[in-house]
C-alpha positions as CSV (number, residue, x, y, z in Angstrom):
1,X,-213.1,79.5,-84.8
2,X,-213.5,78.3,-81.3
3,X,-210.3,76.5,-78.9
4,X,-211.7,73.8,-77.1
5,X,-210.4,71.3,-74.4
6,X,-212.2,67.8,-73.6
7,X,-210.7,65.3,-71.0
8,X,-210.5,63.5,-68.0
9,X,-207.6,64.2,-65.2
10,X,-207.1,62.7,-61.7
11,X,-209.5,65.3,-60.2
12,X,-212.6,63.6,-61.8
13,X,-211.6,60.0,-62.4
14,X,-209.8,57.2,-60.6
15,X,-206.6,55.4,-62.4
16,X,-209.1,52.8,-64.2
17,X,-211.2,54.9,-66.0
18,X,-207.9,57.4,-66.8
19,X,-206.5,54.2,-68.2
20,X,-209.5,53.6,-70.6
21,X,-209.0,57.4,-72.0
22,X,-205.2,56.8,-72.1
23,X,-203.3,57.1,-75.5
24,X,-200.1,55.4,-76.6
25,X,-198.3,56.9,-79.5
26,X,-199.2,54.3,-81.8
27,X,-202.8,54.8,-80.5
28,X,-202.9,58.5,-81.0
29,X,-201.3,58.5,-84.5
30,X,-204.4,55.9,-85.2
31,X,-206.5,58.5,-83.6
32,X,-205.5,61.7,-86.0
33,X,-206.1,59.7,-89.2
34,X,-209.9,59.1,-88.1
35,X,-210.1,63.2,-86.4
36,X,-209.2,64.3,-89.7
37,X,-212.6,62.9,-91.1
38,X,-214.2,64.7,-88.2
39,X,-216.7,67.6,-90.0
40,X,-215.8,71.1,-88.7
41,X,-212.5,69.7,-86.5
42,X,-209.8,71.5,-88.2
43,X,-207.4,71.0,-86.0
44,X,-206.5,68.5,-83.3
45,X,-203.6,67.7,-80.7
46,X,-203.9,64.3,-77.9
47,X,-202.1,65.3,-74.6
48,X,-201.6,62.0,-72.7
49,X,-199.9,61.9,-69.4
50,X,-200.3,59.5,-66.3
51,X,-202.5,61.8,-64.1
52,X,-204.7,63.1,-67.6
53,X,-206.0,63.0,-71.3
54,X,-206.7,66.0,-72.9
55,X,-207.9,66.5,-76.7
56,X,-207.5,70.1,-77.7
57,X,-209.7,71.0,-81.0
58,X,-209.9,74.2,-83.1
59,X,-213.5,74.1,-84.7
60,X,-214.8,76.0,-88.0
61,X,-216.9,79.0,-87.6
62,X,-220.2,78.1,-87.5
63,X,-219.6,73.8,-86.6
64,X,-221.7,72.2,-84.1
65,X,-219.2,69.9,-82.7
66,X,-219.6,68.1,-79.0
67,X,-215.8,67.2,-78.4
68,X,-217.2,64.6,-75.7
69,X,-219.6,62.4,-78.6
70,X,-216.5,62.6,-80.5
71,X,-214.3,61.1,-77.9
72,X,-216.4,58.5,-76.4
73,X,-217.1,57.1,-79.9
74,X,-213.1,57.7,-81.0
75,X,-212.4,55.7,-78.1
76,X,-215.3,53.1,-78.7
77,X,-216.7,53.9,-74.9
78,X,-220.2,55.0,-73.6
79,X,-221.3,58.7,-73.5
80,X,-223.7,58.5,-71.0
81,X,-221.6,56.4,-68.8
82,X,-218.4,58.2,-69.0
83,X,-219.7,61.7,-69.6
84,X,-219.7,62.5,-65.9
85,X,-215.9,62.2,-66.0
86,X,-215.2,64.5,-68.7
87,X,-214.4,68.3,-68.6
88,X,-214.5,70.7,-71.0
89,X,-213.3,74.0,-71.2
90,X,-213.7,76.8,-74.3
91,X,-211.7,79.7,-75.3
92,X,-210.3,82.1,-72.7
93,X,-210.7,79.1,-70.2
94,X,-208.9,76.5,-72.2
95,X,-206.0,78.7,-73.4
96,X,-205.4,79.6,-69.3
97,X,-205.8,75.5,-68.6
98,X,-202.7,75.6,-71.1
99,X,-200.7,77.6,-70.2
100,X,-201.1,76.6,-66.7
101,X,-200.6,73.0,-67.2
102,X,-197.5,73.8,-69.2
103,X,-195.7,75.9,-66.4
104,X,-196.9,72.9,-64.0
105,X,-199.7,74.4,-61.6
106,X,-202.2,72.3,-62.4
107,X,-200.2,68.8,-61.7
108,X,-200.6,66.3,-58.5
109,X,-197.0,67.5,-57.6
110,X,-196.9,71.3,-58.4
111,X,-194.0,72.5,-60.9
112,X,-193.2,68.8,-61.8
113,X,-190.5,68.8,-64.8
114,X,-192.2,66.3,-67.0
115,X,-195.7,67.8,-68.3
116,X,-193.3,70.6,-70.1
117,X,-191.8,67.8,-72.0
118,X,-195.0,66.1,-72.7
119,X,-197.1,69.0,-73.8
120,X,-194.0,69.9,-76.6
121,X,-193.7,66.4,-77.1
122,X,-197.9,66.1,-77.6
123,X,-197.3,69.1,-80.5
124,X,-194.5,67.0,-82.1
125,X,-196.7,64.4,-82.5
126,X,-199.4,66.0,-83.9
127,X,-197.7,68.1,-86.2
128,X,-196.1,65.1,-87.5
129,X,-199.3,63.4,-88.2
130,X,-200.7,66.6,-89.8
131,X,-203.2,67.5,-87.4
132,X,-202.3,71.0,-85.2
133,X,-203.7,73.9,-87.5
134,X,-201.7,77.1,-86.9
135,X,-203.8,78.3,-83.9
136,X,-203.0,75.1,-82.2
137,X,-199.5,75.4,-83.2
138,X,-199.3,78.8,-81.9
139,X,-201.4,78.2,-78.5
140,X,-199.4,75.1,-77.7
141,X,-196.0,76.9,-78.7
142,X,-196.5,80.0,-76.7
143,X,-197.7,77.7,-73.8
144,X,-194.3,75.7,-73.8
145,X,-192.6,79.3,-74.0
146,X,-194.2,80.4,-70.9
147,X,-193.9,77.2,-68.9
148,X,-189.9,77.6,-69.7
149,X,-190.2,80.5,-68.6
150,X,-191.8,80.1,-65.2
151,X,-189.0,77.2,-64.5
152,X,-186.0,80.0,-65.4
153,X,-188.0,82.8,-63.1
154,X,-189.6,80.9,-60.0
155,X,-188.9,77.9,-57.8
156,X,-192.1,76.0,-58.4
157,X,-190.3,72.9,-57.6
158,X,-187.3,71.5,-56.4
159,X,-184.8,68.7,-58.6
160,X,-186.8,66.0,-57.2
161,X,-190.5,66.9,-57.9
162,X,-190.8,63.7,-60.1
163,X,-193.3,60.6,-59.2
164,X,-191.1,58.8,-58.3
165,X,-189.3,60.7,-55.7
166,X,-192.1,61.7,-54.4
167,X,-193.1,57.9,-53.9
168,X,-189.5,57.2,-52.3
169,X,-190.2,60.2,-49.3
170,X,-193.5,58.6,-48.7
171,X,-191.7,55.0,-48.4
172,X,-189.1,56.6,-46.4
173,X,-191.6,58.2,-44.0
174,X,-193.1,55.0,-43.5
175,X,-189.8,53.5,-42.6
176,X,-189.2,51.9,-46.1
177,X,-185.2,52.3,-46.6
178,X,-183.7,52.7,-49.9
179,X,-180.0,52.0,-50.1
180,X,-178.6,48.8,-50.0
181,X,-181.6,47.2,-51.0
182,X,-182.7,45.2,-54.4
183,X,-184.9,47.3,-56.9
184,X,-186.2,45.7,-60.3
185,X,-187.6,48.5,-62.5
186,X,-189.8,47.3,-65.3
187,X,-190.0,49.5,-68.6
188,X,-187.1,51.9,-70.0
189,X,-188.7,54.4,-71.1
190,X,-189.1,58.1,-70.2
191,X,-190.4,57.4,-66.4
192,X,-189.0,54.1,-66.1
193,X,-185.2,55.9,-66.9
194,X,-186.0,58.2,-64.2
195,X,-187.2,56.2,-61.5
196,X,-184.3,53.6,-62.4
197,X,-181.9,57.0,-62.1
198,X,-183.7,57.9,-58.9
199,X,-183.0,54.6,-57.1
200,X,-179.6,54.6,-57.8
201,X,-179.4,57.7,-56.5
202,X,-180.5,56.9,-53.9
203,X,-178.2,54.2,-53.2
204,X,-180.2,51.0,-54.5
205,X,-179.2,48.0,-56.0
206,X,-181.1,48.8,-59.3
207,X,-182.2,46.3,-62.5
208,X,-183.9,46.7,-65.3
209,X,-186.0,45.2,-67.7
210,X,-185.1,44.7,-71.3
211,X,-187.4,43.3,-73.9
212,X,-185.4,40.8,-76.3
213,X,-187.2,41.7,-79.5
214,X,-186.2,45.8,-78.9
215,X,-183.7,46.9,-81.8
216,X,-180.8,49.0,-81.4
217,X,-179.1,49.9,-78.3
218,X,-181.4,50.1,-75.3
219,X,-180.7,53.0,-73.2
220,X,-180.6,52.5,-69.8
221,X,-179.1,54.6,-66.6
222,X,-175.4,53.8,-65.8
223,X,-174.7,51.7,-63.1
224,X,-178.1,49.5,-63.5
225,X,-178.0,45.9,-64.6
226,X,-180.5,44.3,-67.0
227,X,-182.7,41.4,-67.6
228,X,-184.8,39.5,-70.6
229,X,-188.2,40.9,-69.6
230,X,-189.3,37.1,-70.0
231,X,-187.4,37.0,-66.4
232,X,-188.8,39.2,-64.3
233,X,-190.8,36.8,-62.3
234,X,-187.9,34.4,-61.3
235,X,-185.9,37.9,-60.6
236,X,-188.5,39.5,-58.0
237,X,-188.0,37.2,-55.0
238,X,-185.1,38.4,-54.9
239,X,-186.2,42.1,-54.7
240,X,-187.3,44.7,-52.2
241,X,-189.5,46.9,-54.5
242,X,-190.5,46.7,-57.8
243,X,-191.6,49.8,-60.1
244,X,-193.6,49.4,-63.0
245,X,-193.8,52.2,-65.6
246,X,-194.5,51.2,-69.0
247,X,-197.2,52.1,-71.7
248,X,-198.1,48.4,-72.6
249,X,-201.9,47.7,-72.5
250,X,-201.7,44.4,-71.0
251,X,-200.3,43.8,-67.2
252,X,-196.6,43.4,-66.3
253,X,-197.4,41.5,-63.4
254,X,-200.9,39.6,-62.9
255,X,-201.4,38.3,-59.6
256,X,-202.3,35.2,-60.5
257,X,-198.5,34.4,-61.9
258,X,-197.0,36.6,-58.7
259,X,-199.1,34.3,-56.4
260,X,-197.4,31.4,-58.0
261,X,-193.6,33.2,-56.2
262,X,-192.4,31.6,-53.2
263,X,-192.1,34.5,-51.3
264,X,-190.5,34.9,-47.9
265,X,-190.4,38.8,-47.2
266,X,-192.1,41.9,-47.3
267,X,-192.2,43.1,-51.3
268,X,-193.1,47.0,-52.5
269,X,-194.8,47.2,-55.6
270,X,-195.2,50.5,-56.8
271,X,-197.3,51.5,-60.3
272,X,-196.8,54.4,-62.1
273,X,-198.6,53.6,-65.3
274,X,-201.5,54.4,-67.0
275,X,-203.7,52.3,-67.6
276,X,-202.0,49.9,-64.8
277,X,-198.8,48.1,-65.1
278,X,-199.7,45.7,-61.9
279,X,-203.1,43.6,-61.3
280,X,-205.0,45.6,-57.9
281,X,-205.4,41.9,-56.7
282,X,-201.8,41.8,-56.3
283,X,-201.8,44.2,-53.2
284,X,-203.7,41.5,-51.4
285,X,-201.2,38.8,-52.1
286,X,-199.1,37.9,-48.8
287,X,-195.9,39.8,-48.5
288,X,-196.8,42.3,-51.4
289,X,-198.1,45.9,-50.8
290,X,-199.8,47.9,-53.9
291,X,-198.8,51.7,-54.6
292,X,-200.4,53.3,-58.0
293,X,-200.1,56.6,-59.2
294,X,-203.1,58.0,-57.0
295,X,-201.3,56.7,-53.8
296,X,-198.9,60.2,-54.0
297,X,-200.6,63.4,-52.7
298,X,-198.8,66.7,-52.8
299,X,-197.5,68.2,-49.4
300,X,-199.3,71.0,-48.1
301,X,-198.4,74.0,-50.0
302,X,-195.7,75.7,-48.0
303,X,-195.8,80.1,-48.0
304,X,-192.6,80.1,-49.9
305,X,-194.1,78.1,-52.7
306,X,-197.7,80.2,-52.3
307,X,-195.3,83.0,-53.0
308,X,-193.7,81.4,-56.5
309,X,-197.0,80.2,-57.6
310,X,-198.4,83.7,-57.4
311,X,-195.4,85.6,-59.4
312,X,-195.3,82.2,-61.7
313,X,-199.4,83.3,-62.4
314,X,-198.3,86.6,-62.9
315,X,-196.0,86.0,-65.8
316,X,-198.7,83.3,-67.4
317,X,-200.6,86.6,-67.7
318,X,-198.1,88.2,-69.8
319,X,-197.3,85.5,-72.1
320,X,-200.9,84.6,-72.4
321,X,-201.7,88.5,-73.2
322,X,-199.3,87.5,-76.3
323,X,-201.1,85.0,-77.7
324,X,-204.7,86.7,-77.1
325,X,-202.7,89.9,-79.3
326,X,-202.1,86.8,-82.2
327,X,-205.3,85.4,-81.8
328,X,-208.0,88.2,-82.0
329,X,-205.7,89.8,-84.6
330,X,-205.3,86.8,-86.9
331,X,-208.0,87.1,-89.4
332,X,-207.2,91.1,-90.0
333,X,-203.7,90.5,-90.6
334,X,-204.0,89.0,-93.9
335,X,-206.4,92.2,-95.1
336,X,-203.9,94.4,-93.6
337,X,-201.4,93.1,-96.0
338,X,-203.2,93.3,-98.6
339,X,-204.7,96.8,-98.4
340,X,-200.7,97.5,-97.8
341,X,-199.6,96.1,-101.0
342,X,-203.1,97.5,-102.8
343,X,-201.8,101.0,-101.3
344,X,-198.2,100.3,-103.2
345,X,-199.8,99.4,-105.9
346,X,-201.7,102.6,-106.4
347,X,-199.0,104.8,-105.7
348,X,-197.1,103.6,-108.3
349,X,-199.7,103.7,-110.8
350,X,-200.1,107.4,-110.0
351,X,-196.2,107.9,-110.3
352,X,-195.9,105.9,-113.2
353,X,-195.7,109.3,-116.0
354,X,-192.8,110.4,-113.7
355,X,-191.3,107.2,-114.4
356,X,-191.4,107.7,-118.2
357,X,-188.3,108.2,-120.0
358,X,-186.1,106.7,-117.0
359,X,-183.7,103.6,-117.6
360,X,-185.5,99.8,-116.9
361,X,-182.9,100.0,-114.1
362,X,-183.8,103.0,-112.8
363,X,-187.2,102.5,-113.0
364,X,-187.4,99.6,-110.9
365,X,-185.4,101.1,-108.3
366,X,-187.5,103.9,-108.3
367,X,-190.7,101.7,-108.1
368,X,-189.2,99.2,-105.3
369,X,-188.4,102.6,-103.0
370,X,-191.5,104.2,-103.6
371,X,-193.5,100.6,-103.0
372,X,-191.7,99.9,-99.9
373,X,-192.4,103.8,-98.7
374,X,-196.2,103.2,-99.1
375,X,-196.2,100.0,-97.6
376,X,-194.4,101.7,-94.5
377,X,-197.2,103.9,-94.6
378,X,-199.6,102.1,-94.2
379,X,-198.3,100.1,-91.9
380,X,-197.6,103.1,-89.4
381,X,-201.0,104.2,-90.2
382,X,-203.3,100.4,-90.0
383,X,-201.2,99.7,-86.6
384,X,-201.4,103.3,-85.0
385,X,-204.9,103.3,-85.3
386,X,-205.0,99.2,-83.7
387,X,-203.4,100.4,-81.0
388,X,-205.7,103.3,-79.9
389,X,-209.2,101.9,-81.2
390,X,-211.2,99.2,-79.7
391,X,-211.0,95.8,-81.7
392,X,-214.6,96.6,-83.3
393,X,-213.9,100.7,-84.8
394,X,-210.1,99.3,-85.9
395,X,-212.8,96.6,-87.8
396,X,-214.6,98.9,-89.2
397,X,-212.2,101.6,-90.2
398,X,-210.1,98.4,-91.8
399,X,-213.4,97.3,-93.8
400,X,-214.2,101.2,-94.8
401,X,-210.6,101.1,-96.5
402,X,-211.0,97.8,-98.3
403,X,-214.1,99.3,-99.5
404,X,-212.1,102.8,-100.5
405,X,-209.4,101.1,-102.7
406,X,-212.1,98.4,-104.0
407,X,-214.1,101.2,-105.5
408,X,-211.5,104.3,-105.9
């Protein structure tokens, strides 16, 4: 079995081609059901986030699979085009990528809160559609334990490492103010909540968007008012800024309907989708300036933080050290159990005249304390040695007494 990871993050590829590798939840539970098919996959989670896609694969012993064909033609798009956009990382390297991404080192914003959520969140989805094999489940589970982890034990970030506060300092450095002013937020879901929850916060007059055809109760931050989504143009020249942050595939806002406003004063448009919420043409509109996604660096790493990304490494060790022990152990595991309840077995069998004349009762206590004794045994014995002997001799010794009981 090999772990591999193919994708494309913000390192390698602007927001438009990030957008065409982008997976809603409807699009990756459409996805699993045609990965299933997928000779010598056997098993598959999606991570989509704003800044990356990542498809994480276990593959069969002995399958020639190229995660990157497999992707271009799940997602209808051109190999050799795209290709140049993609990484792909194996085994040791993938399981670190993890485990890393999880605790958030390798985000635009380092220790951001959200990726934790997503990476659980991309497990949840895949189990549910039947997809993660158990070394996915494991690798993706221990990953989400360690990122927990590194939030409880380091300071990677502080409360308002999210997008969206990181676009409001930058605004405010340029000499954008915040409170007091009129903020329409379209979308109300995970990152439109929290930029709608960051503006008020922050002391702005805050509405947001609600589509008329959404059942049930609509949850929304306290203290925000709404509007029909059909009514966000006649609402915005009214506005100050406008966020966008939802996972439709078609635009929120085309710039030819926003060039049909009468507008009569500076508007912000900020982006945080993927793929984009808000037409680039827009930012050349008169009294509208574009911000997307890739408009937000990271500040320059200060020593303190230097100092919490080492020890928050240092603990990623340890837990990954965990999963390596599951991993390179998991095919033995089964044969240990079974040479441990073969080992029973024969004990018994050599016990079995003392047994003779003994109540049924007494018998099967008898058996059931001298089967659990030998199974102890064994267990001391099979894991004493692991612990002293290189993965290859514990192997060996392992195979030599299969071969024992098989032929005693």
């Amino acid at each position: 079995m090999s772990l591999v990871m193919v994708g494309v993050d913000h390192n390698k590829a602007g927001l438009d081609v990030r957008g065409l590798f982008s997976f809603t939840k409807k699009k990756a539970e459409e996805a699993y059901s045609i990965i299933k098919n997928i000779k010598g996959i056997s098993g598959s989670v999606i991570l989509s986030t704003c800044n990356r896609m990542e498809w994480w694969i276990s593959t069969v012993d002995g399958a020639e699979v190229s995660p990157a064909h497999e992707l271009c033609a799940l997602l209808e798009l051109d190999e050799v085009q795209y290709s140049q956009y993609l990484v792909e990382r194996r085994d040791n390297e993938a399981v670190s990528h993890l485990f890393r991404l999880a605790s958030g080192l390798e985000s635009k914003i380092v220790g951001e809160d959200q990726i934790l959520t997503q990476v659980g969140d991309a497990l949840q989805l895949a189990r549910a559609s039947y997809a993660a094999d158990h070394a996915l489940e494991v690798l993706f589970r221990l990953a989400v334990t360690a990122g927990k982890r590194v939030k409880t034990e380091t300071r990677l970030s502080t409360a308002d490492s999210s997008v969206i506060h990181t676009a409001l300092h930058m605004l405010r450095r340029e000499g954008f103010g915040i409170a007091g002013k009129k903020f329409l937020v379209i979308g109300n879901g995970m990152m439109g909540r929290l930029s709608a929850q960051a503006l008020l916060e922050s002391g702005a007059d805050v509405t947001v968007t609600v589509r008329q055809y959404t059942s049930g109760v609509v949850d929304i931050p306290r203290g925000c008012k709404r509007i029909n989504y059909t009514d966000r143009y006649e609402f915005i020249p009214g506005c100050d800024l406008v966020v966008s942050a939802t996972s439709s595939p078609n635009y929120t806002l085309s710039a030819e309907n926003l060039a049909l406003l009468e507008i009569d004063h500076p508007i912000c448009l900020i982006d945080l989708a993927v793929p984009r919420d808000i037409e680039c043409e827009a930012g050349a509109l008169p009294n509208f300036e574009l911000y997307d996604i890739d408009s937000f660096n990271i500040d320059i790493q200060s020593e303190v933080l230097r100092q919490n990304i080492s020890k928050a490494e240092q603990i990623l060790s340890e837990e990954m050290a965990e999963f390596y022990n599951w991993y390179e152990g998991r095919d033995i595991v089964p044969r240990i159990q079974t040479l441990k309840a073969t080992a029973a077995r024969d004990v018994n069998a050599r016990l079995s005249p003392l047994y003779r004349g003994l109540e049924a009762e007494q018998k099967e206590t008898l058996e059931r304390e001298v089967d659990g004794a030998a199974q102890r045994m064994m267990n001391r014995l099979l894991f004493g040695m692991k612990s002293r002997l290189s993965e290859a001799v514990f192997s060996e010794c392992v195979e030599a007494m299969e071969f024992v009981f098989e032929n005693k």
